[in-house]
Backbone as JSON, one array per atom type, in Angstrom:
{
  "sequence": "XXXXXXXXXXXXXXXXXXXXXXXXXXXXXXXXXXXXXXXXXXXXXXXXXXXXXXXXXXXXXXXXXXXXXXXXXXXXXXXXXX",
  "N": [[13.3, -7.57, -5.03], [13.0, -9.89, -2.29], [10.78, -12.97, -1.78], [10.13, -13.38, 0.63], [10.29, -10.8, 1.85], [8.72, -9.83, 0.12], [6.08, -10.68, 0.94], [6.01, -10.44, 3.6], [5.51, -7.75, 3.61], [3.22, -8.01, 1.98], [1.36, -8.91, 3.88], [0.96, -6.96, 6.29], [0.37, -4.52, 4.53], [-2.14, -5.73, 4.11], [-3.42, -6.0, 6.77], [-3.5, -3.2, 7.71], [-4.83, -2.0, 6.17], [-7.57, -3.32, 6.83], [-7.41, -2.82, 9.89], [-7.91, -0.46, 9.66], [-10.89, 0.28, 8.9], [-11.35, 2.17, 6.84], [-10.55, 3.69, 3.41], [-6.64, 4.35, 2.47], [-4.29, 7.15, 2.25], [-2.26, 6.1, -0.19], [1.17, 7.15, 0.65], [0.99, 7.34, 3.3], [-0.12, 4.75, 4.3], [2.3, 3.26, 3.27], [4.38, 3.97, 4.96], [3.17, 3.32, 7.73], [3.44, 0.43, 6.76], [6.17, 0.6, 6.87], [6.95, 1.24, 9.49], [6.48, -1.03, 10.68], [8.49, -2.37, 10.82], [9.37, -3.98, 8.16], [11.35, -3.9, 5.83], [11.11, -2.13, 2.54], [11.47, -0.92, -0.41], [10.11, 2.01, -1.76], [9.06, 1.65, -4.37], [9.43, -0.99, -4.83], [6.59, -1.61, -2.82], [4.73, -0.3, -3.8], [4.33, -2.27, -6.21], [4.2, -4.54, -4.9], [1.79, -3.79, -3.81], [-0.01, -3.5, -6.24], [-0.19, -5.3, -7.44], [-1.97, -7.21, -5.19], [-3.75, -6.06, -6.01], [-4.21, -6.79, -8.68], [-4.69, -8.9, -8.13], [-7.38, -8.84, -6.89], [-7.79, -8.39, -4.07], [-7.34, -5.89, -3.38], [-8.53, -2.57, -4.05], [-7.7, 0.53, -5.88], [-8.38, 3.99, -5.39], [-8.13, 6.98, -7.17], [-7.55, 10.3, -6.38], [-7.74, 13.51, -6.78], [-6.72, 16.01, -6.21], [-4.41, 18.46, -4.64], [-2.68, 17.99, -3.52], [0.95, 16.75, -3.23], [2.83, 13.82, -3.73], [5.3, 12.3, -2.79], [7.78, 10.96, -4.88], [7.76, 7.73, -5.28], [5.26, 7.82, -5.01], [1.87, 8.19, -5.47], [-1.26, 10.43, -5.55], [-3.01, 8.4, -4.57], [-5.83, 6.31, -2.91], [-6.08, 3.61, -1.12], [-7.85, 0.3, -0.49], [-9.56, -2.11, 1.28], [-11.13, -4.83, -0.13], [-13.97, -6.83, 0.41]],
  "CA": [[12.59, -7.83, -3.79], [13.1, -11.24, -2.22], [9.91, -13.54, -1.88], [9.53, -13.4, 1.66], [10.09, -9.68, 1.87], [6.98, -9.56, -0.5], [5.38, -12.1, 1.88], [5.83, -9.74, 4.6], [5.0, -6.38, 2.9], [1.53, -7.72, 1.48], [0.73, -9.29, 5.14], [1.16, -6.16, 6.84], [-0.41, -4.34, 3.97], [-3.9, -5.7, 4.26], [-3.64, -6.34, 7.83], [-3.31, -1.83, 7.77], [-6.27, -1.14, 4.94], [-8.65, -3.74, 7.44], [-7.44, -2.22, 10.52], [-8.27, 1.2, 9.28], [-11.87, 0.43, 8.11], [-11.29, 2.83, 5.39], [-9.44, 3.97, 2.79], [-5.71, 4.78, 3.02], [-3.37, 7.32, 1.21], [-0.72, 5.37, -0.81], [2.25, 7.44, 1.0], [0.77, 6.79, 4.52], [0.22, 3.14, 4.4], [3.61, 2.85, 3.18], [4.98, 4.99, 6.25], [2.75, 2.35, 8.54], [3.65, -0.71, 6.82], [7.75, 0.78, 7.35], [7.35, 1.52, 10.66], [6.19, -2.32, 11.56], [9.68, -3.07, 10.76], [9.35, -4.08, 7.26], [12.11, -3.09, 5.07], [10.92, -2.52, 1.05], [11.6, 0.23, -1.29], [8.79, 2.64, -2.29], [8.87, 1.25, -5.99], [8.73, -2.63, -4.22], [5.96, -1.19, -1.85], [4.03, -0.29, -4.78], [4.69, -3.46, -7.01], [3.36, -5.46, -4.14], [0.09, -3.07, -3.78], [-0.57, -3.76, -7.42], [-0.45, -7.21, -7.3], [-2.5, -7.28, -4.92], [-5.21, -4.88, -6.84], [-4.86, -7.36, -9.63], [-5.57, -10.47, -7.69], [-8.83, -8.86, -6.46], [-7.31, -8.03, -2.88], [-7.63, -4.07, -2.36], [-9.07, -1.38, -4.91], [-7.3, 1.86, -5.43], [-9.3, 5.09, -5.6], [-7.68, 7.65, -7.39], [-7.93, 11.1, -5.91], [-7.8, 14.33, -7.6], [-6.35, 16.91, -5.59], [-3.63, 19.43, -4.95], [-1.26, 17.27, -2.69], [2.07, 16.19, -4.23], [2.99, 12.88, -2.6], [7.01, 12.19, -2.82], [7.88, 9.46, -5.52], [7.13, 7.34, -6.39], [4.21, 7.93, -4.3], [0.39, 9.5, -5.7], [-2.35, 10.64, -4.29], [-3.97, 7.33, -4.54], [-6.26, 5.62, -1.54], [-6.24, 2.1, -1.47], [-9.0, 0.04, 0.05], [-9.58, -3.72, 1.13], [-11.78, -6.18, -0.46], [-14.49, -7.7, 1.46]],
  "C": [[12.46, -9.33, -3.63], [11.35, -11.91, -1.91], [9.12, -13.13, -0.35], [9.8, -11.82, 1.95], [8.64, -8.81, 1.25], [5.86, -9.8, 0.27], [4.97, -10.98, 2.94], [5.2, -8.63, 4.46], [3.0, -6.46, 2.85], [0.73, -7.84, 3.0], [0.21, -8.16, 6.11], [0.13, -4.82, 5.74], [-2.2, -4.21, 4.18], [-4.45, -6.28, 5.59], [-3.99, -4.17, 8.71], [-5.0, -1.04, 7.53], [-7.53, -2.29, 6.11], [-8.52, -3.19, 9.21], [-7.96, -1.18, 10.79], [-9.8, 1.61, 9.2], [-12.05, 1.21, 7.38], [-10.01, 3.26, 4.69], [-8.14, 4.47, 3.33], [-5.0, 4.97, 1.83], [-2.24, 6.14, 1.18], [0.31, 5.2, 0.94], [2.25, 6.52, 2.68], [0.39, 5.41, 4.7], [1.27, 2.74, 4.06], [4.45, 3.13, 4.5], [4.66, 3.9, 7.44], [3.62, 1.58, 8.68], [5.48, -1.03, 7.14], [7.47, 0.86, 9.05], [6.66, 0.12, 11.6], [7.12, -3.25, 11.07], [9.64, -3.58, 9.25], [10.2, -3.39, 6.11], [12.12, -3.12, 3.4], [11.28, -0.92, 0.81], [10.25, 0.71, -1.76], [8.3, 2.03, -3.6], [8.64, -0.42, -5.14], [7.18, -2.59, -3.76], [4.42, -1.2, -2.76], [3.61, -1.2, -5.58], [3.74, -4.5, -6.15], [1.99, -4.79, -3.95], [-0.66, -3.33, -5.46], [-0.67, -4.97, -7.71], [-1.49, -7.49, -6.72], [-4.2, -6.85, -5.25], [-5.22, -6.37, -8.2], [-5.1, -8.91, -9.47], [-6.87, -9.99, -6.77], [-8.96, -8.5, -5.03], [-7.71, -6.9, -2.54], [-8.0, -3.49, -4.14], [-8.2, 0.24, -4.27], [-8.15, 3.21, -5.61], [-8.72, 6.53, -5.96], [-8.12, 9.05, -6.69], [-7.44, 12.68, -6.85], [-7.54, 15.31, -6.98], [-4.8, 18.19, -5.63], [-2.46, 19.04, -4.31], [-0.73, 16.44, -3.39], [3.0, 15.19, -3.11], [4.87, 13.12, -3.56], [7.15, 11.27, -3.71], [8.63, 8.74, -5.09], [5.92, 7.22, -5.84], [3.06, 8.56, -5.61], [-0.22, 9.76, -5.04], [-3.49, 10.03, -4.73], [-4.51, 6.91, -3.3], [-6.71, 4.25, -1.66], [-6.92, 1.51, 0.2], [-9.32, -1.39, -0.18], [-10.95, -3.79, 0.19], [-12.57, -7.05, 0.19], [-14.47, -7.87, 2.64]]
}
């Protein structure tokens, strides 16, 4: 994943989870942040959401349920920061 493809991904990202005022499955914020033209791979998509979790950016909230997201998807809900 090139730099500015990251660039773009995270922008769009936490421009989604503050839009939303609340949480958002994984799969479906990925689905968003594709359909505002943004072209990453689910495994990139991810990579950049964890980055972001470990610079203090968004919190994920694991969920515990019976829905089987597609991989490399879970059925995580990720959630801004302030």
């Amino acid at each position: 994943m090139g730099a500015e493809r990251g660039d773009e991904a995270q922008a769009a990202i936490l421009w989604h989870l503050r839009a939303s005022a609340e949480p958002l499955r994984e799969s479906f914020l990925y689905e968003r942040v594709r359909s505002d033209g943004v072209d990453i791979s689910g495994d990139d998509f991810i990579a950049v959401l964890l980055r972001l979790q470990v610079e203090g950016h968004v919190r994920m909230d694991p969920v515990h349920d019976e829905v089987h997201d597609p991989a490399p998807f879970e059925p995580r809900f990720w959630r801004i920061i302030g």
